[in-house]
MDTraj code that builds the backbone (N, CA, C; nanometers):
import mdtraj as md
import numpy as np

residues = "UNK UNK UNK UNK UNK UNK UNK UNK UNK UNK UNK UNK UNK UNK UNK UNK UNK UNK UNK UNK UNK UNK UNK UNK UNK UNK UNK UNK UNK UNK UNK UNK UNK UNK UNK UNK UNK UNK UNK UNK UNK UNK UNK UNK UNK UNK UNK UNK UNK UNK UNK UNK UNK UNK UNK UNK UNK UNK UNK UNK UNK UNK UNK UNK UNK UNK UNK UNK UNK UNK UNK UNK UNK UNK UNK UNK UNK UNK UNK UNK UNK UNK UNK UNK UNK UNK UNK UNK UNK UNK UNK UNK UNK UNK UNK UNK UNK UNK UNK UNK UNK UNK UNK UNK UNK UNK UNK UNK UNK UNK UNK UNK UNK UNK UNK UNK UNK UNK UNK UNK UNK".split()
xyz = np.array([
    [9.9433, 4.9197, -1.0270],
    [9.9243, 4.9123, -0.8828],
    [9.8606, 5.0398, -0.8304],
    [9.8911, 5.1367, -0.8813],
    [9.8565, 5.2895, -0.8326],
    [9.7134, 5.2793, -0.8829],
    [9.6620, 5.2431, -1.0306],
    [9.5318, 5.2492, -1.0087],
    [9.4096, 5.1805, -0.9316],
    [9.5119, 5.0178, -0.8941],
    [9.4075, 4.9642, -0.8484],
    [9.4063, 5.0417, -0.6740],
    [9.5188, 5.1071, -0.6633],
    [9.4971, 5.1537, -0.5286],
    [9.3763, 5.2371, -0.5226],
    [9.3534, 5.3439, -0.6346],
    [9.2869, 5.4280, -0.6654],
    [9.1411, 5.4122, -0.6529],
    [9.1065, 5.2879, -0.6940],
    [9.0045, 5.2008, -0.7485],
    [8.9481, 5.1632, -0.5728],
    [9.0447, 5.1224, -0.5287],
    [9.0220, 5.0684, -0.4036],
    [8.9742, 5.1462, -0.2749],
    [9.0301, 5.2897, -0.3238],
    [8.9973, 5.3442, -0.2084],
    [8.8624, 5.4363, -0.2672],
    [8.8314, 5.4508, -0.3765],
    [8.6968, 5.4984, -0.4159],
    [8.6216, 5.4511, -0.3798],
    [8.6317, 5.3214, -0.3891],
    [8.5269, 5.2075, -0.3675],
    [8.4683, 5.2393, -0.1767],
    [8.6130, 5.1973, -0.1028],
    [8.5878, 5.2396, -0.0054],
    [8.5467, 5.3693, 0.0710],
    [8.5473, 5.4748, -0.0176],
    [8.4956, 5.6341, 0.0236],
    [8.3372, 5.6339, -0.0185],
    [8.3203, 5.5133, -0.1236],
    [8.1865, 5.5178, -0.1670],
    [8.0962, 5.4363, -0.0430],
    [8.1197, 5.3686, -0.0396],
    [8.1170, 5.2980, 0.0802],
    [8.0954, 5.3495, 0.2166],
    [8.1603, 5.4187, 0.2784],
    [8.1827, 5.5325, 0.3512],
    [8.0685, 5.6263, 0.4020],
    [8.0470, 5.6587, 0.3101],
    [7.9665, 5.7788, 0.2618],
    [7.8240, 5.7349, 0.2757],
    [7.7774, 5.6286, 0.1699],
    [7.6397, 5.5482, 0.2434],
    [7.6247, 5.5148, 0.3715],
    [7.6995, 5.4424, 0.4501],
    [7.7293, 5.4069, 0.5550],
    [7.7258, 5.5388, 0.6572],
    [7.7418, 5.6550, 0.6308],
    [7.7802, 5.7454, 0.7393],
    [7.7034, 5.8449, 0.6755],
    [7.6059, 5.8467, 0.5590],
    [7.5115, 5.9410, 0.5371],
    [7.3803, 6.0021, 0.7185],
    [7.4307, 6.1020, 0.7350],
    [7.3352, 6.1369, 0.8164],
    [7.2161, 6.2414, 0.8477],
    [7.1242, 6.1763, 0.8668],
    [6.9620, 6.2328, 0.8558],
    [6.9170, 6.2990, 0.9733],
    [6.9440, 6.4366, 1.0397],
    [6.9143, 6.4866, 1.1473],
    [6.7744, 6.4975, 1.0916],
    [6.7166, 6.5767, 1.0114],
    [6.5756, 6.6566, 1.0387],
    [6.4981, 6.5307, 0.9460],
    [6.3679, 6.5879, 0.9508],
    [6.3012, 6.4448, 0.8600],
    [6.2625, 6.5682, 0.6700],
    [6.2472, 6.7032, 0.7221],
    [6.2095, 6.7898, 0.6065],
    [6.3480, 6.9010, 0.6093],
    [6.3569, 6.9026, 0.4785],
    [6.4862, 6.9808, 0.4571],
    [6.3965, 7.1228, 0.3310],
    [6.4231, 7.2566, 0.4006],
    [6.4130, 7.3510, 0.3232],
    [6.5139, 7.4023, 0.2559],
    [6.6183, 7.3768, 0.2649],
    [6.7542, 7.4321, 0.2205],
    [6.8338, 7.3234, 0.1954],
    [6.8965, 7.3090, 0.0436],
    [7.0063, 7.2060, -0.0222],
    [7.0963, 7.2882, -0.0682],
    [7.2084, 7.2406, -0.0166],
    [7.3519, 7.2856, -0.0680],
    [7.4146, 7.1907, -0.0962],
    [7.4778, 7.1698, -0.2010],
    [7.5810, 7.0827, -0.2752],
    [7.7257, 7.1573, -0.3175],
    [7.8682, 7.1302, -0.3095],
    [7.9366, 7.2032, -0.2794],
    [8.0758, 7.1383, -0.2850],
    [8.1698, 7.2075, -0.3278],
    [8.3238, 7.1547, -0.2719],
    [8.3418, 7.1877, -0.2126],
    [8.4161, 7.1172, -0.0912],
    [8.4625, 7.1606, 0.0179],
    [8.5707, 7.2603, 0.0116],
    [8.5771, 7.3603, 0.0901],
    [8.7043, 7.4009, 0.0978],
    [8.8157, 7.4031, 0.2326],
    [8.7405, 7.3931, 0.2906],
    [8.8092, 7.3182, 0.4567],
    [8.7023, 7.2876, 0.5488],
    [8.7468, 7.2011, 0.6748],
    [8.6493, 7.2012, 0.7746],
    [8.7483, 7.2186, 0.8781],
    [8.7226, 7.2996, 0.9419],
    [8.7128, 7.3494, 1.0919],
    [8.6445, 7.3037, 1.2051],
    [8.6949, 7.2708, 1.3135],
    [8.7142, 7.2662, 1.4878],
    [8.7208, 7.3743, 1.5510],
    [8.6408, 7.3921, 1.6534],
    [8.6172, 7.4911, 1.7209],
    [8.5697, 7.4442, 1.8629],
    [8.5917, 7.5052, 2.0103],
    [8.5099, 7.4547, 2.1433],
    [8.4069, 7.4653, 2.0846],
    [8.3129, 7.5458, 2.0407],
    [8.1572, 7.5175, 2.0146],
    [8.0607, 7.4955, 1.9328],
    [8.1526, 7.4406, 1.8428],
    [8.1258, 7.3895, 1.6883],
    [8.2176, 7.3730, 1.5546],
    [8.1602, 7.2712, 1.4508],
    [8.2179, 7.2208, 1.3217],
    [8.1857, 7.3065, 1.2467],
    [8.2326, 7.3296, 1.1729],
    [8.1888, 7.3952, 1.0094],
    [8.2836, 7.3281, 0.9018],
    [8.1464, 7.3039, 0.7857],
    [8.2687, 7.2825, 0.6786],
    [8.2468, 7.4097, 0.5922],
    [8.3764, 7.4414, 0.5215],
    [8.3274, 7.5740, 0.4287],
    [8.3505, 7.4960, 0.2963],
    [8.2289, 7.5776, 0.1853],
    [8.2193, 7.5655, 0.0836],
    [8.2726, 7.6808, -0.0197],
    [8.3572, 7.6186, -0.1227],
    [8.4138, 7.6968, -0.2300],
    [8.2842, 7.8085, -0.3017],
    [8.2156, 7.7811, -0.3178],
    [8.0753, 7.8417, -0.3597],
    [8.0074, 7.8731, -0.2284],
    [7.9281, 8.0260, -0.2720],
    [7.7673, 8.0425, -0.1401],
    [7.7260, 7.9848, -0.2072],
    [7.5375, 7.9495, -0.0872],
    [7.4249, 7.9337, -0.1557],
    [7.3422, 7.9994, -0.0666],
    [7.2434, 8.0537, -0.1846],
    [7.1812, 8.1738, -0.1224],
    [7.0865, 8.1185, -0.0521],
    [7.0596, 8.2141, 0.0482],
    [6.9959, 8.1685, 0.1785],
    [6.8578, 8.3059, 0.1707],
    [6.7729, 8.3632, 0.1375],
    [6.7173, 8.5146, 0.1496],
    [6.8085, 8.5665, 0.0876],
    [6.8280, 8.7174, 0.1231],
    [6.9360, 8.7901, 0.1117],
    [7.1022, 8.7672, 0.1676],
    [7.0849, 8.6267, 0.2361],
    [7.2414, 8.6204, 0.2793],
    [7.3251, 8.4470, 0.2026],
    [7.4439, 8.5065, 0.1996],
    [7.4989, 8.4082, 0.0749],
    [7.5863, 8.3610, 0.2126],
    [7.5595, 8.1979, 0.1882],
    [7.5448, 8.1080, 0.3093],
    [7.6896, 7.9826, 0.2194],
    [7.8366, 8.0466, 0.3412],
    [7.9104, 7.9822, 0.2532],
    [7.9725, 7.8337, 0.3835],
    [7.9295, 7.8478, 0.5128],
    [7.9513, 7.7472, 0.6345],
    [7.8423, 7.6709, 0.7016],
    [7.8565, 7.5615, 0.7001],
    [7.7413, 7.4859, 0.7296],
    [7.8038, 7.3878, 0.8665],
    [7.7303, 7.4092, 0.9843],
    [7.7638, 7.3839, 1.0855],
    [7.7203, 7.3027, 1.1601],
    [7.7390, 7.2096, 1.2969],
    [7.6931, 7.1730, 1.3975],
    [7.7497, 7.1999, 1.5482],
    [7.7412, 7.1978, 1.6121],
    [7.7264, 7.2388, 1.7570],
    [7.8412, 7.0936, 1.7772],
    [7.9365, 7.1577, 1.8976],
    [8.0556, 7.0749, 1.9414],
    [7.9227, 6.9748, 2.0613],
    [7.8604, 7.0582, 2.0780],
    [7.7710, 7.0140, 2.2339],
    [7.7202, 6.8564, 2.2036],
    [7.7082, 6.7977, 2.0581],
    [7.6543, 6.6853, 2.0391],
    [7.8054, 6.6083, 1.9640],
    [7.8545, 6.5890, 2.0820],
    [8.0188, 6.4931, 1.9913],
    [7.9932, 6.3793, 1.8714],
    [7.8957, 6.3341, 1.9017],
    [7.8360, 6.2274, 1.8240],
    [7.8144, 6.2914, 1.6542],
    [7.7133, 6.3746, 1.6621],
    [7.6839, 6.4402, 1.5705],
    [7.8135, 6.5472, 1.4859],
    [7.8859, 6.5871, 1.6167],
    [8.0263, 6.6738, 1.5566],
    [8.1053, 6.5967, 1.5054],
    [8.1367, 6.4646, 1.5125],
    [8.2621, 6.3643, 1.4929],
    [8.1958, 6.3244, 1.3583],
    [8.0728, 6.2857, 1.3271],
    [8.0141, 6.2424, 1.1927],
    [8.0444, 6.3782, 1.0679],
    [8.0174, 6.5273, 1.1294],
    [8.0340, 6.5500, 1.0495],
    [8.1908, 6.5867, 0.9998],
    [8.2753, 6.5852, 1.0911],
    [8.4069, 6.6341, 1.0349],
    [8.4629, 6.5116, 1.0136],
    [8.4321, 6.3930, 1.0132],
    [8.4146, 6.2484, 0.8836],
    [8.3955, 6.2864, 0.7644],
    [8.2606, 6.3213, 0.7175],
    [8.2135, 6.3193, 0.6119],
    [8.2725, 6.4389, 0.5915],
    [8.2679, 6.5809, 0.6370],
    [8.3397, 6.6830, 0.5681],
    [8.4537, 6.6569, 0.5398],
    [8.5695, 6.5744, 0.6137],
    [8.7321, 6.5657, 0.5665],
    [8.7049, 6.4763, 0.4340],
    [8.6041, 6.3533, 0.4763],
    [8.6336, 6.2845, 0.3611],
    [8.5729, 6.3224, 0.2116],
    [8.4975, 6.4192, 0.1837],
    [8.4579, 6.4929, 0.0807],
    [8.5541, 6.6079, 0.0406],
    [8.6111, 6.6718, 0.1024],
    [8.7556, 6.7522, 0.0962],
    [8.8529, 6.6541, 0.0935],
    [8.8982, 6.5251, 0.0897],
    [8.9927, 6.4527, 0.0446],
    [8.9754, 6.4111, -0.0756],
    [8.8708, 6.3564, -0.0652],
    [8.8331, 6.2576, -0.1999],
    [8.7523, 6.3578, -0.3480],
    [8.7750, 6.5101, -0.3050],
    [8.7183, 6.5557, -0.4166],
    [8.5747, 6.5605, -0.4516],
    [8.4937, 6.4626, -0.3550],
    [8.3856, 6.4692, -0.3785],
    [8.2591, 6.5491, -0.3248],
    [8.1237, 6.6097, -0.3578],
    [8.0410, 6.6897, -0.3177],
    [7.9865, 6.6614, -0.1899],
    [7.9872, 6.7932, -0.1013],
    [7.9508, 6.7618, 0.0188],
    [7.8114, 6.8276, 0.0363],
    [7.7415, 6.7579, 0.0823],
    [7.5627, 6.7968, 0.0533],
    [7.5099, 6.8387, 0.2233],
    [7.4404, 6.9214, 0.2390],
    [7.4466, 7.0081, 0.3172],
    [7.2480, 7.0513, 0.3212],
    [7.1941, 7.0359, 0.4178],
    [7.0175, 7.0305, 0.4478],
    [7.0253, 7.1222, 0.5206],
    [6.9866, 7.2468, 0.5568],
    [6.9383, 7.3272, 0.6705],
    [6.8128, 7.3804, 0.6305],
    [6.7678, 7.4515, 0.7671],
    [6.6364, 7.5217, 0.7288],
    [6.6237, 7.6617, 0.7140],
    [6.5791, 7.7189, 0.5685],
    [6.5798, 7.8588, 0.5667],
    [6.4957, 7.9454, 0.6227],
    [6.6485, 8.0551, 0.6593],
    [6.6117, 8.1214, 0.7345],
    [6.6375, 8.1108, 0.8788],
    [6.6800, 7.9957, 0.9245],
    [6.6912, 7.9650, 1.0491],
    [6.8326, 8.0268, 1.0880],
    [6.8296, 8.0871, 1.1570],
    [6.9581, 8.1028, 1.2289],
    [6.9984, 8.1255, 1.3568],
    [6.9465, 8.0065, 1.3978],
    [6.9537, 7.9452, 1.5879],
    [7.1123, 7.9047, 1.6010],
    [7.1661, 7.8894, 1.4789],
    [7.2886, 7.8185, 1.4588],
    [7.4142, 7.9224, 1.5809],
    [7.3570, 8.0791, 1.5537],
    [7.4265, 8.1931, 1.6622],
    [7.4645, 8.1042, 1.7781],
    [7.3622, 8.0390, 1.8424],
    [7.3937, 7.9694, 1.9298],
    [7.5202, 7.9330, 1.9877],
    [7.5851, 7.8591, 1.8796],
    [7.7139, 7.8745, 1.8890],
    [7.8382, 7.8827, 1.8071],
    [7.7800, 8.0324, 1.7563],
    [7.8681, 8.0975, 1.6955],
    [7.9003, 8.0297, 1.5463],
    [7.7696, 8.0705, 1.4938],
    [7.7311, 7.9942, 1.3350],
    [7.6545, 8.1159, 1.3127],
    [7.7687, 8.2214, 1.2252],
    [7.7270, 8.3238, 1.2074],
    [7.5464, 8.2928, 1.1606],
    [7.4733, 8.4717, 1.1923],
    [7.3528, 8.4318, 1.0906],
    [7.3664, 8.4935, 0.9697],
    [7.5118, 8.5661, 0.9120],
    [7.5047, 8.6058, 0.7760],
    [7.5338, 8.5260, 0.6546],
    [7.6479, 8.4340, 0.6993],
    [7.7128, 8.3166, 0.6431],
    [7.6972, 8.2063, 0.6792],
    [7.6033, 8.1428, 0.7752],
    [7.6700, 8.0235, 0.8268],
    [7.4624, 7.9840, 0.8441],
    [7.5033, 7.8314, 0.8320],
    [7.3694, 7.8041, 0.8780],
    [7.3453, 7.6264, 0.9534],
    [7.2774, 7.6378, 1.0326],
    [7.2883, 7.4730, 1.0893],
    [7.2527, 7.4046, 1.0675],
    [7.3641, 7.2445, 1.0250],
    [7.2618, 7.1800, 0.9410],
    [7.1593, 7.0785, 1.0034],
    [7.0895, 7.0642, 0.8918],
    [6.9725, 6.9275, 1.0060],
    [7.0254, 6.8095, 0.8906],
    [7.0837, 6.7721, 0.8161],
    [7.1384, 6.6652, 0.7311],
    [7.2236, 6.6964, 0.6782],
    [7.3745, 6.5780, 0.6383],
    [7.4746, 6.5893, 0.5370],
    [7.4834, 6.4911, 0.5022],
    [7.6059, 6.4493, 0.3872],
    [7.6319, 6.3336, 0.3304],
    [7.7208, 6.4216, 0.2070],
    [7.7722, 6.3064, 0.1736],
    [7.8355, 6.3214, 0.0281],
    [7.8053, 6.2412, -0.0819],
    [7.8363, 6.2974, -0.2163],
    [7.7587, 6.2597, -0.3395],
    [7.8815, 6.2345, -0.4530],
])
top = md.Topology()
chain = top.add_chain()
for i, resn in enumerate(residues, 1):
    res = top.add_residue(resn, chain, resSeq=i)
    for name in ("N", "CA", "C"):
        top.add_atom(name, md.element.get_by_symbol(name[0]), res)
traj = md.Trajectory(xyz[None], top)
């Protein structure tokens, strides 16, 4: 019984995940793939953090963010970030290097960068 539960809810995280894959930018300069290590709420933005950086230039880019200002866009990603930090699985992460407009709201520019796509893998 425990495995088919197991079975069942993979299925459905797989599921999930296609279904709620989201495509902000149309060109992505920056791919991060990653375990989650938490996601965070904030008044002026999401972040999920990743167990691993990825280097960004000279800055090792370990939070990948969106702006609270688009609820739509904030609620998708702390979906897909919880459910990639539940289910163990890789949380994939598009921004553009170098960009760090993310300050905006308070997406550091040493660590943190904004994304224009996520999904999980």
């Amino acid at each position: 019984m425990c495995r088919a539960y197991r079975n069942l809810v993979s299925r459905f995280l797989l599921a999930l995940s296609a279904i709620m894959f989201v495509g902000v930018g149309v060109a992505q300069a920056g791919t991060s793939r990653c375990t989650v290590k938490d996601v965070m709420v904030y008044a002026n933005r999401i972040h999920v953090q990743c167990t691993t950086t990825t280097l960004d230039g000279s800055s090792n880019i370990r939070y990948f963010a969106v702006s609270a200002a688009d609820a739509k866009l904030a609620d998708r990603l702390l979906t897909i970030g919880t459910t990639a930090l539940v289910s163990g699985r890789r949380f994939i992460g598009g921004f553009t290097n170098g960009d760090v407009s993310g300050t905006s709201f308070n997406c550091s520019a040493g660590d943190c960068r904004k994304l224009t796509s996520f999904g999980i893998e």
